[in-house]
ChimeraX commands (.cxc) that place a marker at each C-alpha (Angstrom):
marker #1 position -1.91,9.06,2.09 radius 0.5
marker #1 position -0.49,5.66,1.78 radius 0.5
marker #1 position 3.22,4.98,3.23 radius 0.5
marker #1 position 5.15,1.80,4.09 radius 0.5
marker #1 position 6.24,3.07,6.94 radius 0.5
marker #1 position 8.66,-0.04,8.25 radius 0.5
marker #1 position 8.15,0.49,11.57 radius 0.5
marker #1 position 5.84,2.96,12.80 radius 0.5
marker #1 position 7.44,3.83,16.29 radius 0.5
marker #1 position 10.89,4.06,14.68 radius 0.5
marker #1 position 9.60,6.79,12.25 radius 0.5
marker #1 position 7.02,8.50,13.97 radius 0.5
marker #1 position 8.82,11.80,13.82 radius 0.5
marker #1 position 9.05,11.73,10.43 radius 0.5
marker #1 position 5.46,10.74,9.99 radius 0.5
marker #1 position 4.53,13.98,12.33 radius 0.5
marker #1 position 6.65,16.11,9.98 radius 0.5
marker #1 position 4.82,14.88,7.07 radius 0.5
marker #1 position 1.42,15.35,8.44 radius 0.5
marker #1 position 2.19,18.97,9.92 radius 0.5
marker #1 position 3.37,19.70,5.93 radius 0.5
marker #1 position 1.06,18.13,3.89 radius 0.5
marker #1 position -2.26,17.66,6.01 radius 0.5
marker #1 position -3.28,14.30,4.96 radius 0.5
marker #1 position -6.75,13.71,5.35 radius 0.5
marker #1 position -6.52,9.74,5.42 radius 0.5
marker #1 position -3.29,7.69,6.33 radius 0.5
marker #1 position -3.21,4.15,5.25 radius 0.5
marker #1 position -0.08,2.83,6.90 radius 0.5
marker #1 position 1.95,-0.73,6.18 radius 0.5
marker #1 position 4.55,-2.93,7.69 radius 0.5
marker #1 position 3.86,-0.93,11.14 radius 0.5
marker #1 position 5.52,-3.86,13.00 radius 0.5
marker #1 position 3.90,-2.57,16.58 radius 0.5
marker #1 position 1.24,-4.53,18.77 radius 0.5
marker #1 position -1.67,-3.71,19.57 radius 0.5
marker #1 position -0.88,-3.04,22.91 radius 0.5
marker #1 position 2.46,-0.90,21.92 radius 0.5
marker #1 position 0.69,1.25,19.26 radius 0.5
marker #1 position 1.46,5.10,19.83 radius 0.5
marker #1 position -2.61,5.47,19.59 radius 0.5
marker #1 position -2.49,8.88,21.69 radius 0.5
marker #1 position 0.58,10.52,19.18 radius 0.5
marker #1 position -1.05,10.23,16.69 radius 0.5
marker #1 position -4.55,11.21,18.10 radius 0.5
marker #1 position -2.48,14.76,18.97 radius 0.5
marker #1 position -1.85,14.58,15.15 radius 0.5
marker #1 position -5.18,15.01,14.65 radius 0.5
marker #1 position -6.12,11.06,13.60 radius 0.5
marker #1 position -9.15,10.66,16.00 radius 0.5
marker #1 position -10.35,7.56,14.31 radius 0.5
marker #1 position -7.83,4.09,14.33 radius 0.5
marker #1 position -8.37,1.31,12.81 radius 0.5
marker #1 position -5.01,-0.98,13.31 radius 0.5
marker #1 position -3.32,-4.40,13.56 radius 0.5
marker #1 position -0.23,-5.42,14.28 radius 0.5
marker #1 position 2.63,-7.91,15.28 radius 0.5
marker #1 position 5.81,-7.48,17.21 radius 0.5
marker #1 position 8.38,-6.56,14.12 radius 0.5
marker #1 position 6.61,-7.83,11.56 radius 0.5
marker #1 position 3.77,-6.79,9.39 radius 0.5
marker #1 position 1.11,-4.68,10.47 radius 0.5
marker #1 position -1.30,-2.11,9.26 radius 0.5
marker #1 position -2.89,0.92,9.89 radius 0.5
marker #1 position -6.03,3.61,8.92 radius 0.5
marker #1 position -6.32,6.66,10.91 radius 0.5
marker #1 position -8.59,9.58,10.04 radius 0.5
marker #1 position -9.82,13.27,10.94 radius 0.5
marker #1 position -12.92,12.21,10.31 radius 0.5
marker #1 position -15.25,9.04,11.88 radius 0.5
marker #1 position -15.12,5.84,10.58 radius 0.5
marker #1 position -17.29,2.23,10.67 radius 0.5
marker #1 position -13.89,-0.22,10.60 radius 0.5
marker #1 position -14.74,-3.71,9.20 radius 0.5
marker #1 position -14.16,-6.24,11.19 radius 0.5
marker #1 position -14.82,-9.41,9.62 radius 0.5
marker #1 position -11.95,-9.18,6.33 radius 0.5
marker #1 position -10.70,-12.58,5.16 radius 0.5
marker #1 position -8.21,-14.45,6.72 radius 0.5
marker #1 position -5.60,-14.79,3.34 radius 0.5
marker #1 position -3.62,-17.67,3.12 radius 0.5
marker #1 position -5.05,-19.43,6.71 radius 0.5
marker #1 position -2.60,-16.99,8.54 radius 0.5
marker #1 position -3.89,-13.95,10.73 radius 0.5
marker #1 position -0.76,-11.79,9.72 radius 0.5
marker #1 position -1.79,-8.66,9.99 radius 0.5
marker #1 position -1.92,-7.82,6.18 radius 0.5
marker #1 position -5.20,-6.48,5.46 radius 0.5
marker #1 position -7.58,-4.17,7.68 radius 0.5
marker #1 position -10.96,-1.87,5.79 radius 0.5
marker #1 position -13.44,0.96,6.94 radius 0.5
marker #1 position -16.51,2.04,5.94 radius 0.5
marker #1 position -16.41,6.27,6.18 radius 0.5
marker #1 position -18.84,9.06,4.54 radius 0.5
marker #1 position -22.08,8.81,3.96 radius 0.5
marker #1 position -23.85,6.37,6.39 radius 0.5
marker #1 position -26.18,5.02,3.94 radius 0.5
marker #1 position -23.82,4.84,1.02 radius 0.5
marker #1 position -20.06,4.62,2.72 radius 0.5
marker #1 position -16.48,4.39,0.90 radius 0.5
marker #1 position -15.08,1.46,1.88 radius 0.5
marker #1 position -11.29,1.93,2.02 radius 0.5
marker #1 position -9.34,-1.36,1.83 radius 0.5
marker #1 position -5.58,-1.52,3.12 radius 0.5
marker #1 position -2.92,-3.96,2.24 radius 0.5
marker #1 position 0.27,-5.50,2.51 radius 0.5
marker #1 position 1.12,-7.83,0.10 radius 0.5
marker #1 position 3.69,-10.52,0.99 radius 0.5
marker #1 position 7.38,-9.67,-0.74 radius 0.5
marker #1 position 7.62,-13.11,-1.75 radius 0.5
marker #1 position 11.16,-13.46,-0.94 radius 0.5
marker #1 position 14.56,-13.57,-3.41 radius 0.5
marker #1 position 13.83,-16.38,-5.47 radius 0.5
marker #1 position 10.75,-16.35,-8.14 radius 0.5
marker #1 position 10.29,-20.00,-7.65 radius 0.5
marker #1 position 7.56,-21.30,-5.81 radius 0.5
marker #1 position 8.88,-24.85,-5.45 radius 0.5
marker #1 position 12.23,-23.28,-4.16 radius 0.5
marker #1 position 10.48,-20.23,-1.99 radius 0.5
marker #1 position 7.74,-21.05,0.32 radius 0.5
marker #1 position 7.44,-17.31,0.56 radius 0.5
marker #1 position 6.90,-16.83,-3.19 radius 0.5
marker #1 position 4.26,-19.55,-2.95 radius 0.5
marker #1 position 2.50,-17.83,-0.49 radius 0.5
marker #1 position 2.80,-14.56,-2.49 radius 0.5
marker #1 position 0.95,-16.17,-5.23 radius 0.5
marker #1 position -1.51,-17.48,-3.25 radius 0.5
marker #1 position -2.23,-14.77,-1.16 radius 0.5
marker #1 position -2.75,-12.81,-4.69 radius 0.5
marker #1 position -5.17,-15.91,-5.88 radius 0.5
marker #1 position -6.84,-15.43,-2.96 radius 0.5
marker #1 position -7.32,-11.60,-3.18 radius 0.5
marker #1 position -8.54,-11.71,-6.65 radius 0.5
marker #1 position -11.28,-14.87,-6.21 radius 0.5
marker #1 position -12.88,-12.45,-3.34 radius 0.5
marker #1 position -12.66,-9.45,-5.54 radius 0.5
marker #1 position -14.19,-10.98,-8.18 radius 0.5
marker #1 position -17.34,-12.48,-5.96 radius 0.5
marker #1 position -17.42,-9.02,-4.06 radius 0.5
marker #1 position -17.47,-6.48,-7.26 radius 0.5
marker #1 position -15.45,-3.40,-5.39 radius 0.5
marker #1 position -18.19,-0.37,-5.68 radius 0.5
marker #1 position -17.45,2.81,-3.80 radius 0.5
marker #1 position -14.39,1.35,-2.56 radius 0.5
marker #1 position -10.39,2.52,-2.72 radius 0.5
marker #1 position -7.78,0.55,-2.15 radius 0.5
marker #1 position -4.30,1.18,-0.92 radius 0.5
marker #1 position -0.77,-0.20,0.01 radius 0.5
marker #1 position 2.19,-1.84,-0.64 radius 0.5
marker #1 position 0.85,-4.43,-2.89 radius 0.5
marker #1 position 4.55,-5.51,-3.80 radius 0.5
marker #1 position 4.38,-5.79,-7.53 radius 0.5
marker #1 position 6.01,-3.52,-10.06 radius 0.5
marker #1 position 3.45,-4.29,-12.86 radius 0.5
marker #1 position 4.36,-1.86,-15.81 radius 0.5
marker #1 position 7.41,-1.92,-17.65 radius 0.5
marker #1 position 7.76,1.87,-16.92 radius 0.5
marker #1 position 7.44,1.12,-13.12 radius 0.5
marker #1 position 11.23,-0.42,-12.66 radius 0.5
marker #1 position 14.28,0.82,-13.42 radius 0.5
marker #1 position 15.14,-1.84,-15.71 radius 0.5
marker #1 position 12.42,-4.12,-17.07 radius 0.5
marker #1 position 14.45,-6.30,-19.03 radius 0.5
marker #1 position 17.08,-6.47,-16.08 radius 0.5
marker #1 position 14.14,-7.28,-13.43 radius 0.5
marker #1 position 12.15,-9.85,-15.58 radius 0.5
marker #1 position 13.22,-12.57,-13.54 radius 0.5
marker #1 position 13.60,-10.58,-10.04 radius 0.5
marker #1 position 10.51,-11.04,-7.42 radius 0.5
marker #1 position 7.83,-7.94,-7.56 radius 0.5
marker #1 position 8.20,-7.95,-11.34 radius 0.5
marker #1 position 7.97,-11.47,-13.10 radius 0.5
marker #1 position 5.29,-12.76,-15.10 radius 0.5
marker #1 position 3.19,-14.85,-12.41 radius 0.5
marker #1 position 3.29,-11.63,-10.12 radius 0.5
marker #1 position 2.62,-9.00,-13.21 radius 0.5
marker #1 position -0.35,-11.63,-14.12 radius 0.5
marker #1 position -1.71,-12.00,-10.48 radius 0.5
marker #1 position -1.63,-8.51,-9.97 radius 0.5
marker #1 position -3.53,-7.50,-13.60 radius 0.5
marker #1 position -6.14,-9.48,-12.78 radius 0.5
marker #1 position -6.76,-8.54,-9.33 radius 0.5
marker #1 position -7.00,-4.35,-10.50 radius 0.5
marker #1 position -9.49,-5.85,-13.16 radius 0.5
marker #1 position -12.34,-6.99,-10.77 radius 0.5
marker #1 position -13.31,-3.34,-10.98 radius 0.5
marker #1 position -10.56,-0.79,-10.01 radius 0.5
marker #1 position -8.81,2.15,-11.64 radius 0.5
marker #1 position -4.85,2.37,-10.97 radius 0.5
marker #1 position -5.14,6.79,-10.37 radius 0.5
marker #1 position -1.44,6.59,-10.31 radius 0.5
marker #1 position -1.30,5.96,-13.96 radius 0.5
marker #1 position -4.42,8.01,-14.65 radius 0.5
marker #1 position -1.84,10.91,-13.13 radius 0.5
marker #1 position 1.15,9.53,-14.69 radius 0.5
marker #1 position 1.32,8.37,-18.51 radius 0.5
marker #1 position 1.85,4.71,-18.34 radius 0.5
marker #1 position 5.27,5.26,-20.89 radius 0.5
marker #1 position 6.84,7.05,-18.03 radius 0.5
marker #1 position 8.89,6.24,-15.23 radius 0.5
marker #1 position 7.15,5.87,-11.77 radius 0.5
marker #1 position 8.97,4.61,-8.54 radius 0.5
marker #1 position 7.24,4.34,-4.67 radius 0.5
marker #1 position 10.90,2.37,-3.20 radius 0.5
marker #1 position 14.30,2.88,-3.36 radius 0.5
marker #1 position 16.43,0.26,-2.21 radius 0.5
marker #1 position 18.33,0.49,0.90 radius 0.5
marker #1 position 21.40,-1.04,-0.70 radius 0.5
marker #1 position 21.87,1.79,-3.16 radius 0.5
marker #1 position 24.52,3.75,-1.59 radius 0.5
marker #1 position 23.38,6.83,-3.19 radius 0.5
marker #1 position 19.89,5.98,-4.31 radius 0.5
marker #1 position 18.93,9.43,-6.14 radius 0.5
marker #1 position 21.97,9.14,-8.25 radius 0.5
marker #1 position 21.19,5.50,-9.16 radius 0.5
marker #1 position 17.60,5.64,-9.18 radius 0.5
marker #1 position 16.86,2.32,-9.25 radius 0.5
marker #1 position 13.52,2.70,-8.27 radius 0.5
marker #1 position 10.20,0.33,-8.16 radius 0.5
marker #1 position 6.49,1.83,-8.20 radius 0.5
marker #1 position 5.74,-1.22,-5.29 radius 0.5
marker #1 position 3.16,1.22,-3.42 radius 0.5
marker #1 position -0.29,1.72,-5.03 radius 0.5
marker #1 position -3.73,3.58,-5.17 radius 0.5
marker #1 position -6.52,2.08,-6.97 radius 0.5
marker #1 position -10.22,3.26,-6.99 radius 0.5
marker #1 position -13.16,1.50,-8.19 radius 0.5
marker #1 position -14.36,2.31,-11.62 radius 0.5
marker #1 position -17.75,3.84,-10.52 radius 0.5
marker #1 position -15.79,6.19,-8.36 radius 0.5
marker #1 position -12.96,6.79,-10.89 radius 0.5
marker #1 position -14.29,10.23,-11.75 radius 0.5
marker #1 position -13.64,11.70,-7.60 radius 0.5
marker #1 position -10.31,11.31,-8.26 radius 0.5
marker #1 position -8.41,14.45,-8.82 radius 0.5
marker #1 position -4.69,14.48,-8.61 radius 0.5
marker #1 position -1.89,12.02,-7.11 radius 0.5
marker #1 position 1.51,12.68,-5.63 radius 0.5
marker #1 position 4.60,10.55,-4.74 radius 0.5
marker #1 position 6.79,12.31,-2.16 radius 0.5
marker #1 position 10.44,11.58,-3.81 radius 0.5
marker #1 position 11.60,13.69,-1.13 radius 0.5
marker #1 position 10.83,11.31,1.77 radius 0.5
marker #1 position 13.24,9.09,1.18 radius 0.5
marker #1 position 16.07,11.74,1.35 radius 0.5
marker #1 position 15.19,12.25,4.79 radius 0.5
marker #1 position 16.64,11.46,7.88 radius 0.5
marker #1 position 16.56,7.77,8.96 radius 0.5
marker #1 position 13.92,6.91,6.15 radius 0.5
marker #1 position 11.62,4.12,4.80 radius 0.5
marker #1 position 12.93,2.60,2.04 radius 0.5
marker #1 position 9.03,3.45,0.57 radius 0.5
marker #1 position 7.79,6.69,0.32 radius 0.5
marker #1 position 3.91,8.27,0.85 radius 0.5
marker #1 position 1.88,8.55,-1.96 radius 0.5
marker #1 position -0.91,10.72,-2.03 radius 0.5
marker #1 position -4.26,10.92,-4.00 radius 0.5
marker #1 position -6.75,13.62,-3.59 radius 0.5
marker #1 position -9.98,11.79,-3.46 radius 0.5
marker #1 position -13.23,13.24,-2.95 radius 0.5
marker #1 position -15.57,11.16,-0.87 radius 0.5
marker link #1:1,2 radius 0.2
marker link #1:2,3 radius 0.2
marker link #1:3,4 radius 0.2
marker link #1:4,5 radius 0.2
marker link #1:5,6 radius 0.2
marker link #1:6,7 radius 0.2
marker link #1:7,8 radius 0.2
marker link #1:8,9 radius 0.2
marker link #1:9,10 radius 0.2
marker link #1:10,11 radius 0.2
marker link #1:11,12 radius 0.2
marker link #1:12,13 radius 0.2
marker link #1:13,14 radius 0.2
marker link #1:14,15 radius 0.2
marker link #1:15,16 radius 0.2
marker link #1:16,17 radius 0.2
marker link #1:17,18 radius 0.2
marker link #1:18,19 radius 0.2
marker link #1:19,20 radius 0.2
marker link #1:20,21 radius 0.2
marker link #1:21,22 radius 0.2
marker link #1:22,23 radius 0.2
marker link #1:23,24 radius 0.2
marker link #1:24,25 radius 0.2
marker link #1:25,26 radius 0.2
marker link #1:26,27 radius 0.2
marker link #1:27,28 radius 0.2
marker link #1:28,29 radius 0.2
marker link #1:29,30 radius 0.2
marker link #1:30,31 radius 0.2
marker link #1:31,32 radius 0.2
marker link #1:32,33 radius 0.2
marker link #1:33,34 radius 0.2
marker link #1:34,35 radius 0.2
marker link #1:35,36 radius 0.2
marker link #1:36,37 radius 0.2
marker link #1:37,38 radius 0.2
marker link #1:38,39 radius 0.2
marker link #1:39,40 radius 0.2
marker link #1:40,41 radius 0.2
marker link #1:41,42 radius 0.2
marker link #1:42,43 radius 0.2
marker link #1:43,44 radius 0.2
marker link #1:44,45 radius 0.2
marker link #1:45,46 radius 0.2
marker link #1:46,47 radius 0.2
marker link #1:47,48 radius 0.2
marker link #1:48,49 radius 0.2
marker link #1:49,50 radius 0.2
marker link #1:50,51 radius 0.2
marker link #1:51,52 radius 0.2
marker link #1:52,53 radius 0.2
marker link #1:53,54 radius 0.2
marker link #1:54,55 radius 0.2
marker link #1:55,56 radius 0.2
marker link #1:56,57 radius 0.2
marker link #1:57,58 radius 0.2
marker link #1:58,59 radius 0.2
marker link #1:59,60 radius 0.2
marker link #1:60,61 radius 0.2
marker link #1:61,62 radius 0.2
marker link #1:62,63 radius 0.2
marker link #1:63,64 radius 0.2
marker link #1:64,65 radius 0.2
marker link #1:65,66 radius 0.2
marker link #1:66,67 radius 0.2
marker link #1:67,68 radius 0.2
marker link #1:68,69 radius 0.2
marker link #1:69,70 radius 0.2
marker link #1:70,71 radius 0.2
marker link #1:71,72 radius 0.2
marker link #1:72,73 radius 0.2
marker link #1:73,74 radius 0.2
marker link #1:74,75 radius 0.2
marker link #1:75,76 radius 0.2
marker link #1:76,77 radius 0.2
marker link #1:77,78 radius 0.2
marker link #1:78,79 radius 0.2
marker link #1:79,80 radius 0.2
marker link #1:80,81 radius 0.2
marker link #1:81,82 radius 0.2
marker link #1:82,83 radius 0.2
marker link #1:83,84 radius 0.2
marker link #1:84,85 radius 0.2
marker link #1:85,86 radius 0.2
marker link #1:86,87 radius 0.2
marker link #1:87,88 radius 0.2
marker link #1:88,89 radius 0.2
marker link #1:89,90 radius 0.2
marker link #1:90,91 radius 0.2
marker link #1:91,92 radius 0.2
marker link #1:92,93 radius 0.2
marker link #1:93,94 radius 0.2
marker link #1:94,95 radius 0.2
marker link #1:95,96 radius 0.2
marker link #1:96,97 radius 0.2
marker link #1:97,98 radius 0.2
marker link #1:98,99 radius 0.2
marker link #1:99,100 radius 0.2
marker link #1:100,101 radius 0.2
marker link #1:101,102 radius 0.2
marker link #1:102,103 radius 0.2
marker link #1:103,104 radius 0.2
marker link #1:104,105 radius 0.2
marker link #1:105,106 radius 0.2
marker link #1:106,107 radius 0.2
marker link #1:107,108 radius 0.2
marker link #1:108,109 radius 0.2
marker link #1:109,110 radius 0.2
marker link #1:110,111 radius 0.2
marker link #1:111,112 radius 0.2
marker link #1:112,113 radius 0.2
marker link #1:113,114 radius 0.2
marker link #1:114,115 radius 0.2
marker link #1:115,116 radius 0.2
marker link #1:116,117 radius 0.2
marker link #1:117,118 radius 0.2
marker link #1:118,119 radius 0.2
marker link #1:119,120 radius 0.2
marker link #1:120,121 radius 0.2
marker link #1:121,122 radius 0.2
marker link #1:122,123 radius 0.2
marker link #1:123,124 radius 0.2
marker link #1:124,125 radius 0.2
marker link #1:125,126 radius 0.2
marker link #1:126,127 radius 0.2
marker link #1:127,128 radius 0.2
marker link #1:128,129 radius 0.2
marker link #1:129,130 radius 0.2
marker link #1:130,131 radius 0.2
marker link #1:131,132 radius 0.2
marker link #1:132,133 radius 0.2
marker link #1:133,134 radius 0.2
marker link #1:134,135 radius 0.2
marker link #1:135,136 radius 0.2
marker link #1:136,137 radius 0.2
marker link #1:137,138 radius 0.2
marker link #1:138,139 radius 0.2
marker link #1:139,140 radius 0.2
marker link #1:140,141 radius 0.2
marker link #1:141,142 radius 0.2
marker link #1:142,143 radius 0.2
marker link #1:143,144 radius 0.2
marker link #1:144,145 radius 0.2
marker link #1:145,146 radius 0.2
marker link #1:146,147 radius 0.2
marker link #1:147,148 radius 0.2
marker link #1:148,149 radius 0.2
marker link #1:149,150 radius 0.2
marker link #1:150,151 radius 0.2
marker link #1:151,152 radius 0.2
marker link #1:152,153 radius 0.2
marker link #1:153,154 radius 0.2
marker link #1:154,155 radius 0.2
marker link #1:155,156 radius 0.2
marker link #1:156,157 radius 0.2
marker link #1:157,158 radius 0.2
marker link #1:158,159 radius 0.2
marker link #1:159,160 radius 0.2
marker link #1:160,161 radius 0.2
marker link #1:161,162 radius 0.2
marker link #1:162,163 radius 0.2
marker link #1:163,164 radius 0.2
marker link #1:164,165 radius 0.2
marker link #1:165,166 radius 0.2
marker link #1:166,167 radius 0.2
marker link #1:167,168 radius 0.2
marker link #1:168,169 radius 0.2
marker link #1:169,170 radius 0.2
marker link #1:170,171 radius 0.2
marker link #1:171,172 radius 0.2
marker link #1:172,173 radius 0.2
marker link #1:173,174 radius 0.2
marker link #1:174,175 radius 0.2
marker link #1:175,176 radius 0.2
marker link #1:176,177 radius 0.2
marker link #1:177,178 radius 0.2
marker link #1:178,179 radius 0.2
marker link #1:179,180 radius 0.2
marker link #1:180,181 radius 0.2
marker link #1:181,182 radius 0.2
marker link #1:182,183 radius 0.2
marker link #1:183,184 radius 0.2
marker link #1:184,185 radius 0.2
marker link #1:185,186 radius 0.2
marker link #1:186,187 radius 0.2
marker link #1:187,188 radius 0.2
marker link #1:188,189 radius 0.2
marker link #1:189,190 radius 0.2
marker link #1:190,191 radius 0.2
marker link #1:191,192 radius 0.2
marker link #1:192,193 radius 0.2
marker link #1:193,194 radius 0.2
marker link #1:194,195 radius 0.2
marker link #1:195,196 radius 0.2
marker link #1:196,197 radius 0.2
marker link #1:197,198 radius 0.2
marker link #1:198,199 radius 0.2
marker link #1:199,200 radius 0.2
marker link #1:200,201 radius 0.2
marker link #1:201,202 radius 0.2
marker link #1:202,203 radius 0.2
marker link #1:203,204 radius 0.2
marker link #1:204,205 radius 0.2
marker link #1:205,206 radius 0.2
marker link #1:206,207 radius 0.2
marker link #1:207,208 radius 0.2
marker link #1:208,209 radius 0.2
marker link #1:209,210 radius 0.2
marker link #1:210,211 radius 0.2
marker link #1:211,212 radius 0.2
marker link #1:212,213 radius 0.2
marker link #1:213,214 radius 0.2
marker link #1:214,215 radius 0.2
marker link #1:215,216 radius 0.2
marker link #1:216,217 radius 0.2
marker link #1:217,218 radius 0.2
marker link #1:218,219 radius 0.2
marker link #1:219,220 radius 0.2
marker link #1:220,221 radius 0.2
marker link #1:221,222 radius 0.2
marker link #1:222,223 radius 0.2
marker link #1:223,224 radius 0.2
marker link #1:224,225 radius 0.2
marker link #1:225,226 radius 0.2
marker link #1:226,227 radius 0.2
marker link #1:227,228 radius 0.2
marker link #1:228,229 radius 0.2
marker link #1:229,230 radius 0.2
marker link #1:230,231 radius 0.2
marker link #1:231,232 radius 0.2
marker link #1:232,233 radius 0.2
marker link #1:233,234 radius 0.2
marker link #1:234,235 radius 0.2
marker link #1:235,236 radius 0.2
marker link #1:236,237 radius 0.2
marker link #1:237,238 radius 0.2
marker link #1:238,239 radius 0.2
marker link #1:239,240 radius 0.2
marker link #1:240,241 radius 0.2
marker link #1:241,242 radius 0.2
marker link #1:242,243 radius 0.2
marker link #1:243,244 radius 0.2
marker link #1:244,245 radius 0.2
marker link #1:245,246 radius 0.2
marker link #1:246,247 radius 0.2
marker link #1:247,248 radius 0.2
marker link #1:248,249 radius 0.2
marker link #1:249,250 radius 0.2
marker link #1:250,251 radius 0.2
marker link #1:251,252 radius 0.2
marker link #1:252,253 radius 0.2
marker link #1:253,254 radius 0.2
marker link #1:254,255 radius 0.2
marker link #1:255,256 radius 0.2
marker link #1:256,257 radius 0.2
marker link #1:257,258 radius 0.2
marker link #1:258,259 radius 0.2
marker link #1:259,260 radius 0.2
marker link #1:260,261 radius 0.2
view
């Protein structure tokens, strides 16, 4: 399961409702804006997640993998973008001699305006997908998934509107382009594999939408990609819809892919 949680101690409870219902395996959590130090390590070991793997700053940022089962976490990931922001954290689990790498991420927003002269934080959006793709491409992802909130709506099926949102960060051309490019150094998107790509498919409703199910303007910003010599242990994906009806919500719901490793 992969969630953008937005602040795990805020929505713990909900997170322990989800796991006693659904009995996720794997949780791949983003934007758990907790330190270290502050992480609710032993809640979530009663949850069943012996194995954590986590980084984090005070209300910003942050990520977490927790398992049932042991893991090898990677310590040495690349430092994107010259900043240690807590964006990116991998481990190695299964089979010692031939492990799954699982990669989590969280992509920068980029901001409101899809200018990187303008928007320092668009800039470093752009980079920071440069940057994932060059390592990609000199590390060729084998037995590896990869998770998160990557923060780009790439299809035209995965907004709302994709005339309306042409020019609106998460779905313009340098992002779409960026992002492309990055899933081709050797990944399958399973989300489309499950979900025709000619048919809607949202991961975030906006908080501003008073009534967000009626409006549906939704974004698929929250992805699961395998890599292509795995492809074939992938066997069906879900987006819980229902998450973000719930009491004090993310405005990103989990998405689930049965995977077997």
């Amino acid at each position: 399961m992969t969630w953008n949680i937005n602040s795990l101690r805020l929505r713990l409870p909900l997170l322990q409702q989800i796991v006693m219902r659904d009995q996720p395996d794997i949780l791949c959590l983003q934007e758990t804006k907790v330190t270290d130090d502050l992480f609710p390590a032993e809640s979530l070991t009663a949850l069943g997640f012996e194995y954590q793997h986590f980084t984090g700053m005070k209300s910003y940022n942050g990520v977490a993998i927790l398992s049932r089962t042991p893991f090898i976490r990677v310590l040495e990931t690349p430092i994107w973008c010259e900043k240690s922001d807590c964006r990116h954290n991998a481990v190695e689990i299964g089979d010692a001699s031939k492990p799954i790498t699982i990669h989590n991420f969280y992509v920068p927003a980029g901001g409101d305006i899809p200018d990187p002269v303008e928007n320092p934080k668009f800039a470093h959006k752009l980079r920071f997908l440069d940057e994932v793709t060059a390592w990609f491409a000199a590390h060729r992802p084998e037995r590896a998934i990869l998770v998160g909130d990557l923060n780009t709506a790439p299809l035209e099926q995965d907004v709302w509107s994709h005339k309306q949102l042409l020019n609106v960060v998460c779905h313009t051309e340098p992002e779409v382009r960026r992002h492309v490019a990055w899933q081709n150094t050797g990944f399958t998107d399973v989300m489309r594999v499950m979900v025709p790509a000619d048919q809607k498919l949202y991961t975030w409703w906006s908080y501003r939408n008073r009534d967000w199910a009626a409006s549906d303007r939704g974004r698929r910003l929250d992805h699961i990609w395998v890599s292509d010599d795995i492809a074939a242990r992938f066997e069906t994906m879900r987006v819980l819809r229902d998450i973000r009806g719930a009491a004090g919500p993310s405005d990103h719901v989990p998405v689930f892919a049965d995977i077997a490793l």
